[in-house]
Structures are given as C-alpha cells and as structure tokens.
C-alpha positions as CSV (number, residue, x, y, z in Angstrom):
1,X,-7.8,13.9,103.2
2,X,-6.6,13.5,99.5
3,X,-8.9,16.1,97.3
4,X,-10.4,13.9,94.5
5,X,-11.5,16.1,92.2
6,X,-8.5,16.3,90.0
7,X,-9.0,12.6,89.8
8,X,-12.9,12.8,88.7
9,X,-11.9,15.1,86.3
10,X,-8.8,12.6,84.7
11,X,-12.0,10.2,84.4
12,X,-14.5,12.4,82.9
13,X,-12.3,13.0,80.4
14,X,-12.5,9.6,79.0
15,X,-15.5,8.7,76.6
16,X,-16.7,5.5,78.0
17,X,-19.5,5.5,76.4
18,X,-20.8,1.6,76.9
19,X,-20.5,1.7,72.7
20,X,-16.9,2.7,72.9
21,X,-13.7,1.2,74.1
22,X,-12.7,2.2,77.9
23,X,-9.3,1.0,77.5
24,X,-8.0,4.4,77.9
25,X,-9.4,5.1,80.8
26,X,-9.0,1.6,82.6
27,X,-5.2,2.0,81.7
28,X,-4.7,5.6,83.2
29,X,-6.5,3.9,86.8
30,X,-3.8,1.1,86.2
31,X,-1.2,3.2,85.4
32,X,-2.5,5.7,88.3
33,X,-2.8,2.7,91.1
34,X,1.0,1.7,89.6
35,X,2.3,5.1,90.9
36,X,1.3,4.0,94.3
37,X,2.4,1.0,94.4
38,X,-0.6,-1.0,94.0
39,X,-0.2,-3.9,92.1
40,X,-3.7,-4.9,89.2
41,X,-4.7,-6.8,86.7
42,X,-6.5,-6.0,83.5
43,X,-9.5,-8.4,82.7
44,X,-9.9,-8.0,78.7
45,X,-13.5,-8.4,76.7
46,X,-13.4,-11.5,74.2
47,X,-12.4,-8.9,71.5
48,X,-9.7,-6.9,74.1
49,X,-10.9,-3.6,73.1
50,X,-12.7,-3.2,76.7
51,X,-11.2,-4.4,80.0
52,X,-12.6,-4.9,83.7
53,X,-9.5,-3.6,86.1
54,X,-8.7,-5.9,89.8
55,X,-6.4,-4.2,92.4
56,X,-5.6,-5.8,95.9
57,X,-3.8,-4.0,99.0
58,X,-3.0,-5.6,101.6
59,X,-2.4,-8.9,103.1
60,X,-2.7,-12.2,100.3
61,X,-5.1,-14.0,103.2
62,X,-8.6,-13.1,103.9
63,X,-11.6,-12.3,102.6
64,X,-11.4,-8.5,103.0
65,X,-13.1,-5.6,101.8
66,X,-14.4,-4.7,97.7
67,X,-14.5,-1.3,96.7
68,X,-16.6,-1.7,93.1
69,X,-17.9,0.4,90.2
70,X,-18.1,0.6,86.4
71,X,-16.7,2.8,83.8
72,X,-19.0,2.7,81.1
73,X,-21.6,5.6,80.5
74,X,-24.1,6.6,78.9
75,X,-24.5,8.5,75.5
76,X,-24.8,12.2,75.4
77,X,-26.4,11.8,71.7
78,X,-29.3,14.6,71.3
79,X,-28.7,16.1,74.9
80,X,-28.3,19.9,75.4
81,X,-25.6,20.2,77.6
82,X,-23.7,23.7,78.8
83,X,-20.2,22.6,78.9
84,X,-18.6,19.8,77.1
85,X,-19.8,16.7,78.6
86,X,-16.0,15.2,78.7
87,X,-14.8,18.5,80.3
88,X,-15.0,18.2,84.3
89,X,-16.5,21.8,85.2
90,X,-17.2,23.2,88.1
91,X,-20.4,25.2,88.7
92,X,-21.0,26.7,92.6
93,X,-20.9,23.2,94.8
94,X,-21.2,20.8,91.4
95,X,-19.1,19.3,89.2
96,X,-20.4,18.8,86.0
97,X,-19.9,16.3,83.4
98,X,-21.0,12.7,82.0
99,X,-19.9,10.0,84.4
100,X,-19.8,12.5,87.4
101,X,-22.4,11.2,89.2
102,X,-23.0,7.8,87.1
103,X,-20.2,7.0,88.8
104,X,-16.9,8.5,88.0
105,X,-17.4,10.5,91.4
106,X,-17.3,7.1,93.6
107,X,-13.9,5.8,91.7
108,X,-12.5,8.6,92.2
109,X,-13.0,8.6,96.0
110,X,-12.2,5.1,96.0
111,X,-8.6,5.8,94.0
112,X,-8.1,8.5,96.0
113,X,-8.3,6.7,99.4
114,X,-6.4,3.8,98.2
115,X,-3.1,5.9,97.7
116,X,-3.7,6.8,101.4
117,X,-3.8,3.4,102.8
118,X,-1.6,2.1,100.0
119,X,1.3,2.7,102.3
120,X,-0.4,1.8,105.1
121,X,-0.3,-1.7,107.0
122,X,-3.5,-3.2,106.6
123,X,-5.1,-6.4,108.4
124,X,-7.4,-7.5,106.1
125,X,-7.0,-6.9,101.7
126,X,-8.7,-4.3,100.2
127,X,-9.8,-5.1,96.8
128,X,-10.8,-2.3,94.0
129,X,-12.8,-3.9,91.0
130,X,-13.5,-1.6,88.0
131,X,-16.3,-3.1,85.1
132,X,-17.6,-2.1,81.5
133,X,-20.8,-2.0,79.7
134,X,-22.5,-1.5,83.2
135,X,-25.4,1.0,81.4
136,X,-25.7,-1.7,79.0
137,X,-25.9,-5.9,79.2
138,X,-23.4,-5.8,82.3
139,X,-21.1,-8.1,80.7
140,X,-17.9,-6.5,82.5
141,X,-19.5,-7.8,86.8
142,X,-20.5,-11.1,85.0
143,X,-16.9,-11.6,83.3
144,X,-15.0,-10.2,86.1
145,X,-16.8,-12.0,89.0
146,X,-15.9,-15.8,87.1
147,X,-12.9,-14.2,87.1
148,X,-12.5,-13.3,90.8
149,X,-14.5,-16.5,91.7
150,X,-11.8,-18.8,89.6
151,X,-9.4,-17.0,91.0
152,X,-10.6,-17.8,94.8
153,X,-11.1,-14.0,95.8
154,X,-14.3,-13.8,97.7
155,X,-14.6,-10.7,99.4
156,X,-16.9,-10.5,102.8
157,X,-18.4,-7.8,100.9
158,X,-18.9,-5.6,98.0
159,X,-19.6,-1.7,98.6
160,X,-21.1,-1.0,95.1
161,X,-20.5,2.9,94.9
162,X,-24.1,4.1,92.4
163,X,-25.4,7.1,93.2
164,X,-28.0,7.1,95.9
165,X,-27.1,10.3,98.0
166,X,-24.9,8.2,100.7
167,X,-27.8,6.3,101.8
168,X,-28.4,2.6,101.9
169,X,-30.0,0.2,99.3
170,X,-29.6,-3.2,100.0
171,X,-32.1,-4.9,97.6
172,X,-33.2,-4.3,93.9
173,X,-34.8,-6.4,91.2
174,X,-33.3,-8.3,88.4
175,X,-33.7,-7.1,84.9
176,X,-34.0,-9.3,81.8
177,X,-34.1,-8.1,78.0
178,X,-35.2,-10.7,75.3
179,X,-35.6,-10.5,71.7
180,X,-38.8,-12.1,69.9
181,X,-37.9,-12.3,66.2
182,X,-40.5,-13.5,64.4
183,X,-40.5,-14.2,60.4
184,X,-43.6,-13.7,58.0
185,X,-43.8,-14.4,54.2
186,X,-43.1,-11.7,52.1
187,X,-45.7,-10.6,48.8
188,X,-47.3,-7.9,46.9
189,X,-49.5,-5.6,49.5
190,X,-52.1,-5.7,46.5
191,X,-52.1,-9.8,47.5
192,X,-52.3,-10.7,51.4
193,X,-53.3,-13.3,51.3
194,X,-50.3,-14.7,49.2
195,X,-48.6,-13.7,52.3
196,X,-47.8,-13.3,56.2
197,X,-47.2,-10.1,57.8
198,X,-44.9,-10.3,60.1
199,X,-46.0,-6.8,61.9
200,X,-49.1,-8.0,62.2
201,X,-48.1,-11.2,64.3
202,X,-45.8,-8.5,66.3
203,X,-49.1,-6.3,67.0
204,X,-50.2,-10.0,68.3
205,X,-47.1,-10.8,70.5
206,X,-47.5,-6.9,72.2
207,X,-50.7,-7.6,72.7
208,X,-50.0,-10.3,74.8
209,X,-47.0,-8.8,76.6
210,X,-49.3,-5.7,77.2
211,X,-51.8,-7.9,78.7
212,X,-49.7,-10.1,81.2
213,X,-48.0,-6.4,82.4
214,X,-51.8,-5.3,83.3
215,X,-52.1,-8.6,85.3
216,X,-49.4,-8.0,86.7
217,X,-49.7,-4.2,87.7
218,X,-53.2,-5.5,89.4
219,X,-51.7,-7.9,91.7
220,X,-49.3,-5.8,93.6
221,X,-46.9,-7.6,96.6
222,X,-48.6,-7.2,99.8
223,X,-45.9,-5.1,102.1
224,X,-43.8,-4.6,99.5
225,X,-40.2,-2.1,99.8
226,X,-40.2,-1.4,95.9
227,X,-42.1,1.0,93.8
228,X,-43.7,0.3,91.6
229,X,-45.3,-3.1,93.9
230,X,-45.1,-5.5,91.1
231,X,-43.1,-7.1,88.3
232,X,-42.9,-4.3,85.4
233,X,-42.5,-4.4,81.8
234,X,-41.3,-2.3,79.0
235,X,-41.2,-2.7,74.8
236,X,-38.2,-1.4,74.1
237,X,-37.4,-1.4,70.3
238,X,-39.5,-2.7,67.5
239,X,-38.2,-3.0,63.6
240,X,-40.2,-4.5,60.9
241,X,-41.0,-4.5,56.8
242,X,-39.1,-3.1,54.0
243,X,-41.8,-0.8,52.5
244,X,-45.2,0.2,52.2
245,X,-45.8,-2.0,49.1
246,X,-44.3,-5.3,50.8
247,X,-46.1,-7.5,53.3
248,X,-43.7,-7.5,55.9
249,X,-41.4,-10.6,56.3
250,X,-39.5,-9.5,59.3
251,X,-40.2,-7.9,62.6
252,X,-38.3,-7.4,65.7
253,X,-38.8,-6.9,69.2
254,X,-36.8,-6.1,72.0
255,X,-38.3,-6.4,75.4
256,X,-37.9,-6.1,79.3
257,X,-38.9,-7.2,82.4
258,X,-38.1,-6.1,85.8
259,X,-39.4,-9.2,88.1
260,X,-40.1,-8.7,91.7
261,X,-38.3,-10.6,94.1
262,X,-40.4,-13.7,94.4
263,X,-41.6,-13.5,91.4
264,X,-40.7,-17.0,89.3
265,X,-39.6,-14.8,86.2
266,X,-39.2,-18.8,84.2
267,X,-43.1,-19.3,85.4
268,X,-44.2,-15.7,84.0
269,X,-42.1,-16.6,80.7
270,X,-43.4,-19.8,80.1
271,X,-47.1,-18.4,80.4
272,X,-45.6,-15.6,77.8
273,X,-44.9,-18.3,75.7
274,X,-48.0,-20.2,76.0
275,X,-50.4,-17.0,74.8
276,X,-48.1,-16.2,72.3
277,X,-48.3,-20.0,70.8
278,X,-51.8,-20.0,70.9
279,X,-52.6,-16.5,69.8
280,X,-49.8,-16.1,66.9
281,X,-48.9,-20.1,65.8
282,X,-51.8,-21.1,64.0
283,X,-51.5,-18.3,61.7
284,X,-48.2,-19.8,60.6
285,X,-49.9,-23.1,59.8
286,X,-50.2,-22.3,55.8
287,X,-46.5,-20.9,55.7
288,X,-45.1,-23.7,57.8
289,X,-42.1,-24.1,58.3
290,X,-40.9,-20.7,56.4
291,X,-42.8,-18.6,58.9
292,X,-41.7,-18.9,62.8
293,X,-41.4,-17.0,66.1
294,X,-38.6,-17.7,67.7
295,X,-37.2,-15.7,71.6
296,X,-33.7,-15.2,72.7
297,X,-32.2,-13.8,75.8
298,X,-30.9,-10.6,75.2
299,X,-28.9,-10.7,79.1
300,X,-30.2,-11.6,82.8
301,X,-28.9,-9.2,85.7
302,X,-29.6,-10.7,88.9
303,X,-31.7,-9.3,91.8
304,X,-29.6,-8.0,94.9
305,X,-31.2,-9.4,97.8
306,X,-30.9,-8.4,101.4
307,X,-28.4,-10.7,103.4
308,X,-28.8,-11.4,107.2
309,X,-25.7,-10.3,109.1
310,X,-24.1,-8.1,106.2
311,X,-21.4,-6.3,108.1
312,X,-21.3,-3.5,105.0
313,X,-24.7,-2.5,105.8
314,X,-23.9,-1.9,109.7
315,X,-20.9,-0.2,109.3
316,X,-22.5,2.4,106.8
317,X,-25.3,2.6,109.1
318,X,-23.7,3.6,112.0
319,X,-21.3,5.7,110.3
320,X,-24.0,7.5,108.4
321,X,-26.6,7.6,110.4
322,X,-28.7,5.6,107.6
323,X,-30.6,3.1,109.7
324,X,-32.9,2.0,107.3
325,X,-32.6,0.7,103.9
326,X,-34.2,1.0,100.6
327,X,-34.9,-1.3,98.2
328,X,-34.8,0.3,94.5
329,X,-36.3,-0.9,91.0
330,X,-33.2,-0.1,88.8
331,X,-30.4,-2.7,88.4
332,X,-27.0,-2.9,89.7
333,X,-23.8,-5.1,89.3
334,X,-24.4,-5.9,93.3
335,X,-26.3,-8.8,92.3
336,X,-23.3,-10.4,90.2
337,X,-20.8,-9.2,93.1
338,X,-23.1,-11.3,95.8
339,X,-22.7,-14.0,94.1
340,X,-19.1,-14.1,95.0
341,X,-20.5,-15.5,98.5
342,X,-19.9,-12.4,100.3
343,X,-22.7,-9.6,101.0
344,X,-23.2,-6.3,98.7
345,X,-24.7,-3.0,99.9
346,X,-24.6,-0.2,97.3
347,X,-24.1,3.4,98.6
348,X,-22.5,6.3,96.9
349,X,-22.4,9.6,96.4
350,X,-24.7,11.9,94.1
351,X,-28.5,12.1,93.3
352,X,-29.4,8.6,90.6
353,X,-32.2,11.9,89.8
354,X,-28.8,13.5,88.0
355,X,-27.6,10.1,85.9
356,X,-28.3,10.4,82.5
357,X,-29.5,13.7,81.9
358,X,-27.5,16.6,80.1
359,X,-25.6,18.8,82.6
360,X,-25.1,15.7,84.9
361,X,-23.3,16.9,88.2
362,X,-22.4,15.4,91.4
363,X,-22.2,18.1,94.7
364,X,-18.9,19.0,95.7
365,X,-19.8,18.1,99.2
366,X,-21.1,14.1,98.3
367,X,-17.7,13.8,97.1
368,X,-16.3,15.1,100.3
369,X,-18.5,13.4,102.8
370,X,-17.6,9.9,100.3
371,X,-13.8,10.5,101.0
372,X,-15.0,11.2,104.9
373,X,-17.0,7.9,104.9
374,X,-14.3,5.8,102.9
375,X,-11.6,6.7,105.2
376,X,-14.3,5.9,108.3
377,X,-15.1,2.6,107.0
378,X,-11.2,1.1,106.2
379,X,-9.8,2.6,109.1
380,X,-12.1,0.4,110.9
381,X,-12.5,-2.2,108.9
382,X,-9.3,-3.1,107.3
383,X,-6.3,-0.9,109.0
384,X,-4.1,-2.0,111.9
C-alpha cells in the first residue's frame, strides 16, 4: 500500500482558498497523474484562473467507478493556528493543516491508489474528478458535471470523499443563498419624511424571514433522518446606509435556506415573497418607481437523495461494517454528481467536527484505513 502522506502534504501546500486561484495545485495532480501514465483533462472557470481536473483509467466503455472531491478551502483569516496552516505537520496520529481533513486527505488517497491500479488491467474505467469553489457557490461540480454529462461520461456512481469518519451518508439537503436588495430614497436625517430608509424596510424583510423560519422550526418532519427536523434558515450578511446623518438609500441582504427534502423550496419562496409585498411595498408607493425590492439567486446546490439499488452504498457497507446510513444537514457536490444518472454515497476520511477550525487535522490512521478501503472497493469493483 502506497503511503499518502507525502502526497497530502504536496496538497496542503497549495492555498486554495475558494477566493484564490487553484491552478497550482490542480496542475501539480495533473502533472502528478501524468507521471503515471494517466491521461486528464483540465476543465477551466469562465476567467481560466480556476480549473476542475477529469482523469479516466481504464477501459473507454462503461459506466465505471468516480472517485470525487474539491480543492478549494476555506480561509484561515483571524484563526489561531500552531503551525503554518500551508505546512503539512505531523502531531502524534494527526496531520495538521488547512485542507487536511476538508478534503486534501481523501485526494490524496484517491491519487495515491490510482498510481497502483494505473498499471493495472482494469474491467470497468475508473474516473477521478477534482472541483473548485466547493466551500463556496459550488460552481466547479455544476461546471464539470455539464461537462462530463456533454461529454457522455455517466459513472454508476460517485464516491464523494467529505469527511464523515468512513461512515456512510447517503442523503443531505439542498442549500440555496439569495440576495434581497432593496433601494430607499436618500435625505437629510433631520427630514424623514422627505425620504425612505432603506434599513428600515430591511428590519421589515427579516422580520418576515424570521417569522416563516419559526413556522417552520414548529412543524418538524414526522420520522425524520436529519437534525435539525425541519427546513432552516440563516441571515447571512446585511449592508446598508452611508452615515448616521443620511436616511439610508441602500441595504443588502444575503440569505439562506436549507430545505428539507420534501419541502417545495419554490412554494416556501413564493409565500416569502408574498409577506414581503404586502408588509414592505406599500411603503414604496410615495417613492414609486425610484424605491424597489428586488431578490436574486445567489446559487442552488441540490439535495442528495437516497437511490434504491446504489451499489456504492453496499459495497462500503459490507466492507466497513457501516450498515446504516445517515442523512446530514450540510451540503455536498453529491447532489450535482447524481445528477449524472448514476448514484452518489459520500464517505471519507476525518472528523467534518475538524473542517474549518484552526489546527485542522485528519488521524493518521483515517488515512490508512481510506487507502485499505480504496484498494477493497476497486479491486472488487473495477480490476480484473
């Protein structure tokens, strides 16, 4: 079994934060897979300076097997870290660094094994799909699967490496971020009523959001695998006004939901829209048409949903002992991936309690029993 650490530590090395390029890093894994032999191709941003990364082993027919993950991290801005975040160190069983766990540690398993089966005859193609901007708008999965899916690779199914300890998830909600701009009329604070404050109305729009995520909390799915029960909420940013003097002309919210499955997100919206409307629009009347509310889509991540008959799920059962699977309320790329037509599981190595924080680590033995469960699941599933 090929030791991956040296790899993991190539990759930590890289700052991929989702705000920065990742082009050096995606190059050294195409340069790296080039060394064995394995032929990819580079899957460029509109403005090139980020890149998604394909590989294929194998044979050119059938559906085959996806080994997936992203690049991208997040920031370590602000965070009080012991070592230096891009420096892979090693600490008793961990390896610390940003990206170890979230979720350098997976490609480098998976880069790892494919130079062991690289010259190995193989029955069915193994495929390797690399992404960016994962911990942000997942623009990378939903580029690189029109890609894949104009290209006719379909895989049977995706094995989405995040970190949940080796064991099983096969079902998350979708996240969706908008943005409610709405514009007031500027004036002299000394005069309101020559104008429209534009916080104000925003106070109005929370208001409402705050009420329908209440509702919400209060009507719980009966038997339901996620927690928390219900479709969730978040205000994530808010910017308005110019000064203390100035009625406010501007402000800006940025928002989230977290729907559910089952949940019809466009019903929830609409009603959203409705409240807001009839709380916020009349005071616009005297301003009209200079004064407005107006929401965008920010992105839309798909749900993952359990899929009957997902042969990733039994093979990673039986091979981990995992019988049963979770369902988790953080977002994935699995849901772009199934979308390919094939099934997605998402299992990897290291604690998700690790991502994000300073001194993030992965255990030396996750990475081990990764490699272990890698080899397991292609020898089985893909070599002769």
């Amino acid at each position: 079994m090929i030791d991956a650490s040296h790899l993991l530590a190539r990759l930590v090395g890289f700052d991929t934060t989702s705000s920065k390029s990742n082009r050096g890093c995606i190059d050294f894994i195409r340069d790296y897979l080039d060394s064995h032999k394995i032929k990819s191709e580079i899957v460029a941003s509109g403005d090139g300076l980020k890149a998604c990364l394909i590989a294929r082993l194998g044979p050119d027919e059938g559906r085959g097997l996806m080994l997936a993950g992203h690049s991208d991290t997040v920031p370590v801005d602000g965070q009080n870290w012991k070592s230096d975040p891009f420096t892979l160190s090693a600490r008793e069983d961990r390896f610390y660094g940003r990206g170890s766990c979230d979720m350098k540690g997976f490609i480098a398993c998976a880069l790892a094994t494919a130079a062991v089966f690289a010259a190995k005859p193989l029955k069915k193609p193994l495929h390797l799909a690399f992404t960016y901007n994962e911990e942000v708008d997942m623009e990378g999965a939903a580029r690189l699967t029109d890609y894949l899916s104009a290209h006719g690779t379909h895989p049977e199914w995706t094995w989405i490496g995040e970190p949940t300890s080796l064991r099983i998830v096969d079902a998350h909600k979708g996240v969706a971020a908008f943005e409610t701009k709405i514009t007031g009329i500027a004036g002299h604070s000394g005069q309101p009523d020559h104008g429209l404050n534009a916080i104000e109305l925003g106070v109005d729009f929370l208001a409402v959001l705050r009420a329908v995520a209440e509702a919400k909390k209060g009507q719980p799915w009966p038997q339901s695998r996620f927690s928390p029960a219900y479709t969730t909420f978040n205000l994530g940013t808010i910017k308005g006004g110019t000064a203390e003097n100035i009625i406010a002309e501007h402000c800006d919210i940025v928002w989230q939901v977290r729907a559910h499955p089952g949940e019809d997100l466009d019903a929830v919206l609409a009603g959203i829209e409705r409240q807001a409307v009839e709380k916020i629009h009349p005071r616009f009347a005297t301003f009209a048409p200079d004064a407005h509310m107006k929401t965008c889509a920010c992105f839309n991540i798909p749900p993952l949903r359990p899929s009957p008959g997902n042969p990733g799920q039994e093979i990673l059962a039986r091979l981990t002992g995992h019988t049963e699977t979770e369902a988790v309320s953080f977002g994935t790329e699995a849901g772009f991936f199934q979308r390919l037509g094939g099934h997605a599981i998402v299992c990897g190595p290291g604690s998700i309690e690790q991502a994000h924080k300073a001194d993030e680590y992965i255990e030396k033995s996750q990475m081990t029993a990764c490699m272990k469960l890698l080899e397991r699941v292609l020898y089985e599933t893909a070599a002769s």
